[in-house]
C-alpha positions as a printed Julia matrix, in Angstrom:
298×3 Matrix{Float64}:
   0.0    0.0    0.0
   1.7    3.21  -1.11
   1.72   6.48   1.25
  -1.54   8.37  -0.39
  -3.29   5.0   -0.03
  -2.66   4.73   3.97
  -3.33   8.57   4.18
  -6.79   8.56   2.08
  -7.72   5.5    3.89
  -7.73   7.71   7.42
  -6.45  10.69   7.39
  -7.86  11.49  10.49
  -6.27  11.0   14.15
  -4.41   8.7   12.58
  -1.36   9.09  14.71
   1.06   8.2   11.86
   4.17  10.73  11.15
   5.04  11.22   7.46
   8.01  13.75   7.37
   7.67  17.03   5.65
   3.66  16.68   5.06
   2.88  19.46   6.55
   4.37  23.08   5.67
   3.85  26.13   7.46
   2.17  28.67   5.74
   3.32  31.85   7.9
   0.07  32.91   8.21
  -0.13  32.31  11.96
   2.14  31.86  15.13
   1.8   31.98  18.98
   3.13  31.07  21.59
   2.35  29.34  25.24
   2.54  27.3   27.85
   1.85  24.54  26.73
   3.41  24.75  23.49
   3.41  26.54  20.22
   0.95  27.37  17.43
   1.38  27.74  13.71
  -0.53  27.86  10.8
   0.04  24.33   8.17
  -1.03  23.22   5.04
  -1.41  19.56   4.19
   0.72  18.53   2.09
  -0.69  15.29   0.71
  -4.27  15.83   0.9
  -3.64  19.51  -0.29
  -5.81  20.78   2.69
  -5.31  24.5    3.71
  -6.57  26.35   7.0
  -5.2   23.99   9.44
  -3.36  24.58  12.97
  -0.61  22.52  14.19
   0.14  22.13  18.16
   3.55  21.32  18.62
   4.61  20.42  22.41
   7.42  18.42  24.57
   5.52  18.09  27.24
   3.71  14.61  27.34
   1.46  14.85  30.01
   0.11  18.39  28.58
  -0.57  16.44  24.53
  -2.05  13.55  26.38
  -4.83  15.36  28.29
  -5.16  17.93  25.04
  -5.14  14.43  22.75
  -7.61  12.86  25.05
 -10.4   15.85  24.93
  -9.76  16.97  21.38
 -10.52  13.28  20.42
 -13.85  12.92  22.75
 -15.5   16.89  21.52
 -14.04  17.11  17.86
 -17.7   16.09  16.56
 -19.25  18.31  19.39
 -20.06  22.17  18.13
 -17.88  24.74  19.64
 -14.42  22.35  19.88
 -11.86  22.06  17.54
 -11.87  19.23  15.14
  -9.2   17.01  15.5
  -7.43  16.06  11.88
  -4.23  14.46  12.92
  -2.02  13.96  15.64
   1.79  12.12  15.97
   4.73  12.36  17.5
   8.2   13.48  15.82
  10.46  10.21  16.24
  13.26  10.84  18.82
  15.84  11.54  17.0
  14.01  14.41  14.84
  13.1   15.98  18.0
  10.55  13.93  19.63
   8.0   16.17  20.24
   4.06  15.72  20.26
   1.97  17.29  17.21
  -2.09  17.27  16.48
  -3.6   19.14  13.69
  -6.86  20.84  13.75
  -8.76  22.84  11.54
  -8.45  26.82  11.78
 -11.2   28.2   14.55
 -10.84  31.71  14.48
  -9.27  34.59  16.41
  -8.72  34.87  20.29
 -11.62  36.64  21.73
  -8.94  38.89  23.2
  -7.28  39.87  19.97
 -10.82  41.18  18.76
 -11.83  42.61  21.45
  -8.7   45.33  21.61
 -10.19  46.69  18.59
 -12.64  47.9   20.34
 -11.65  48.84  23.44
 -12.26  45.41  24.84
 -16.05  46.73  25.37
 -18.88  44.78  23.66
 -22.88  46.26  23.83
 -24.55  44.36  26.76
 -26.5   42.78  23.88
 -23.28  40.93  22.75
 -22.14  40.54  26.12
 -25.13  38.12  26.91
 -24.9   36.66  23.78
 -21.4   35.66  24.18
 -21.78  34.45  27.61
 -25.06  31.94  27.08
 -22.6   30.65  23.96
 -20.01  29.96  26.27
 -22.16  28.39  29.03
 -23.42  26.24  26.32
 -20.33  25.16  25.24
 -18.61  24.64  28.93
 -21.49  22.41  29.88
 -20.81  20.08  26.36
 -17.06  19.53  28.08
 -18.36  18.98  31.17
 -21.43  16.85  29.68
 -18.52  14.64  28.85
 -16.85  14.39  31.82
 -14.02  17.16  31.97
 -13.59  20.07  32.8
 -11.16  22.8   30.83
  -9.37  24.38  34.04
  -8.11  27.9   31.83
 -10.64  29.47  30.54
  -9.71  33.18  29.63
  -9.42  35.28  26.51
  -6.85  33.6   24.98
  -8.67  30.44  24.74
 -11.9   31.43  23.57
 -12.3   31.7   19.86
 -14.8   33.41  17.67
 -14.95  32.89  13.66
 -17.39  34.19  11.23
 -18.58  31.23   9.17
 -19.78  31.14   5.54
 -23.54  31.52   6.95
 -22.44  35.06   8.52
 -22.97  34.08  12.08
 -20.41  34.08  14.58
 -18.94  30.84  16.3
 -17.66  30.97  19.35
 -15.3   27.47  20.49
 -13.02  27.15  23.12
  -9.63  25.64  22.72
  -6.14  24.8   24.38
  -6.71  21.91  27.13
  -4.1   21.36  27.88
  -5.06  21.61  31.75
  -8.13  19.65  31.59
  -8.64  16.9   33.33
 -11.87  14.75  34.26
 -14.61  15.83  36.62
 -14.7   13.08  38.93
 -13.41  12.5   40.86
 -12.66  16.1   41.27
  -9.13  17.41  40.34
  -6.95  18.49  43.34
  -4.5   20.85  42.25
  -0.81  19.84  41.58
   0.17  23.36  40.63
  -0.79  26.61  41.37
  -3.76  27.78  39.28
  -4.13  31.33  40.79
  -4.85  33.81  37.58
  -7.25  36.72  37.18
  -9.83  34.26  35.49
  -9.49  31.96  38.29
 -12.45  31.36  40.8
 -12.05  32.46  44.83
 -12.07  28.86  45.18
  -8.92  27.79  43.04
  -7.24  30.9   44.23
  -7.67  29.35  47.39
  -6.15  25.6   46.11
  -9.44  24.04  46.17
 -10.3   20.94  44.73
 -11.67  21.68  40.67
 -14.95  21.72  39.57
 -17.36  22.75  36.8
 -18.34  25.56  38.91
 -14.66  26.94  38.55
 -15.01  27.41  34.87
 -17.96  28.6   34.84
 -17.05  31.06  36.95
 -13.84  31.9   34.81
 -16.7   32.07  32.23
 -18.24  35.02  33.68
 -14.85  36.99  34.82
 -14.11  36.83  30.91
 -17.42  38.06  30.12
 -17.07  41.45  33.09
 -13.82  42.04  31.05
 -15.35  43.48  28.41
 -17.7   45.34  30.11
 -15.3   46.33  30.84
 -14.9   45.91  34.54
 -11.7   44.8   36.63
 -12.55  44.19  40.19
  -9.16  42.4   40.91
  -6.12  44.85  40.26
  -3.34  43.47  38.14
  -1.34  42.02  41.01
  -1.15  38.26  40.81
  -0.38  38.71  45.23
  -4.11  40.32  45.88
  -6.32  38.3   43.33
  -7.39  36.28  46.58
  -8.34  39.32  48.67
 -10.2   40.64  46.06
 -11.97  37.85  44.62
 -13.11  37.13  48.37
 -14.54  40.89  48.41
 -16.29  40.22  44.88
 -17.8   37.35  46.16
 -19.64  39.05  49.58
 -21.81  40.91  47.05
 -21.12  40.76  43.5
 -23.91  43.01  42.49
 -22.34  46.12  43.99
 -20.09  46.73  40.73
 -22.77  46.34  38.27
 -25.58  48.63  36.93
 -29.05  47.53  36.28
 -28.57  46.38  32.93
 -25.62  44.26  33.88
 -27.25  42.61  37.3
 -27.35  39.23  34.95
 -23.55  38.85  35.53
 -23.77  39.08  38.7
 -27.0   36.54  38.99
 -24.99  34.12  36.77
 -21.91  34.62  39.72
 -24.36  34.0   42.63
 -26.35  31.02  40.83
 -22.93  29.18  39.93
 -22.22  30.09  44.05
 -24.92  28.66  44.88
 -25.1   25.67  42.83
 -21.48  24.44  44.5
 -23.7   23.63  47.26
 -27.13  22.21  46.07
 -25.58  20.64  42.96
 -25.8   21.92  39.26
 -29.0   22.82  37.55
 -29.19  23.52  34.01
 -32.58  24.91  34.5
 -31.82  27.12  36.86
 -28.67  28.74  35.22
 -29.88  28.98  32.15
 -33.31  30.72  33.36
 -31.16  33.8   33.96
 -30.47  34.47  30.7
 -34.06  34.13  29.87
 -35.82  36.18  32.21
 -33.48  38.94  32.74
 -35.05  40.25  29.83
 -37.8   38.53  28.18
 -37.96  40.42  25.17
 -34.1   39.29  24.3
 -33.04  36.52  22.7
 -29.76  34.99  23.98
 -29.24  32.62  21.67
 -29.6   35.13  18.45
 -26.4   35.99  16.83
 -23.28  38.21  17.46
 -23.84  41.37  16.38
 -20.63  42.58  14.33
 -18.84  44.28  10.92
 -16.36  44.03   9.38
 -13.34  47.35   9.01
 -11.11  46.8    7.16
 -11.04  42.99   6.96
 -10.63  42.8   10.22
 -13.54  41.65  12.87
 -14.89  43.78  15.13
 -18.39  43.13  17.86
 -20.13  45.51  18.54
């Protein structure tokens, strides 16, 4: 069986390495943790507008490998189209291949002064719910959620996807993760700041602290040494930093609170979006345009 033959036959998590198929197309490149980014064509199948992960760490690609391969068929996750390693003696490090997603939530919102309407704001935020509860649907939970991991990419229909990416840091839900590092971050809850065991409520939780930053709002500082203190001052009454139009965040904040307790409700989460304001539609689209090719929400 020649090469195309195997390749054609699954292409597809595949976990083969054939040298030099895929080329970098300088079109993308980042940096992190957990690795580095870059932007590949395939060159067998002659497939553009792919991402390739490259990492040494093994622990990091195997918990990455493992989610990518249980959500690629899930909306808002990546689609997994290859993965490898790099024998030994070419450098040995772990690769997987997914399909471009879009831009970091992040990048897009610093063209506009990282502030969305409150329209957008909800939208984004019952998108994100939505997809957080798919991972944890399936048993893990992400463990980073923040600005650089969220994704948004406007598809051929117009809309606006939002997926999250980079897990890299996930582990299962149960039983529930202790932590073997420190996790403390400005998207981290009061309760990981405070090593905590992890649960779903954590990233939901990060979900909403990315949502107040593009209010935007920054109730914790920029020092890393007083998240804790002022995460624990946030959470005696998180409603005292938001006007009437914004009291959803902080309903979201208390439910998820209150839920670590009596034990998640879909019902009851998602109800907030609903009746805050029965008129609105959470689950309608991203409002946006387009300047000068670029992206930018409104």
């Amino acid at each position: 069986m020649d090469l195309m033959s195997i390749v054609n036959e699954d292409h597809q998590q595949n976990g083969l390495c054939f040298q030099n198929r895929y080329l970098e197309t300088g079109e993308f490149r980042g940096t992190g943790a957990q690795g580095r980014a870059f932007s590949v064509r395939d060159t067998i199948l002659g497939e553009n507008g792919l991402i390739m992960k490259m990492s040494s760490l093994s622990e990091s690609y195997q918990r990455e490998l493992l989610v990518l391969k249980a959500m690629t068929a899930h909306r808002g996750f990546p689609y997994l189209y290859d993965f490898f390693t790099i024998p030994e003696e070419l450098g040995g490090e772990h690769c997987f291949v997914t399909n471009y997603e879009g831009e970091c939530i992040g990048t897009i919102a610093a063209r506009s002064e990282r502030r969305f309407s409150y329209s957008n704001l909800m939208r984004i935020a019952f998108k994100l719910f939505w997809t957080l509860e798919t991972l944890h649907m399936k048993g893990f939970c992400h463990r980073d959620i923040h600005w650089e991991n969220v994704l948004l990419r406007r598809e051929r229909d117009g809309i606006l996807h939002l997926k999250i990416i980079d897990f890299g840091l996930s582990l299962p839900l149960e039983p529930s993760p202790s932590p073997e590092q420190n996790l403390t971050s400005w998207h981290a809850s009061l309760q990981v700041c405070q090593n905590q065991s992890y649960t779903r409520f954590d990233d939901l939780t990060s979900a909403i602290f990315l949502v107040m930053r593009f209010v935007p709002l920054n109730p914790f500082g920029a020092e890393r040494r007083e998240y804790q203190t002022l995460k624990a001052e946030f959470d005696q009454d998180p409603f005292e930093i938001f006007n009437d139009e914004l009291e959803w965040i902080a309903g979201l904040y208390s439910e998820v609170s209150l839920q670590r307790t009596t034990g998640y409700s879909h019902t009851d989460l998602f109800d907030i979006f609903y009746k805050f304001n029965p008129g609105f539609d959470p689950t309608s689209p991203i409002t946006y345009r387009i300047v000068r090719n670029q992206l930018i929400i409104d």
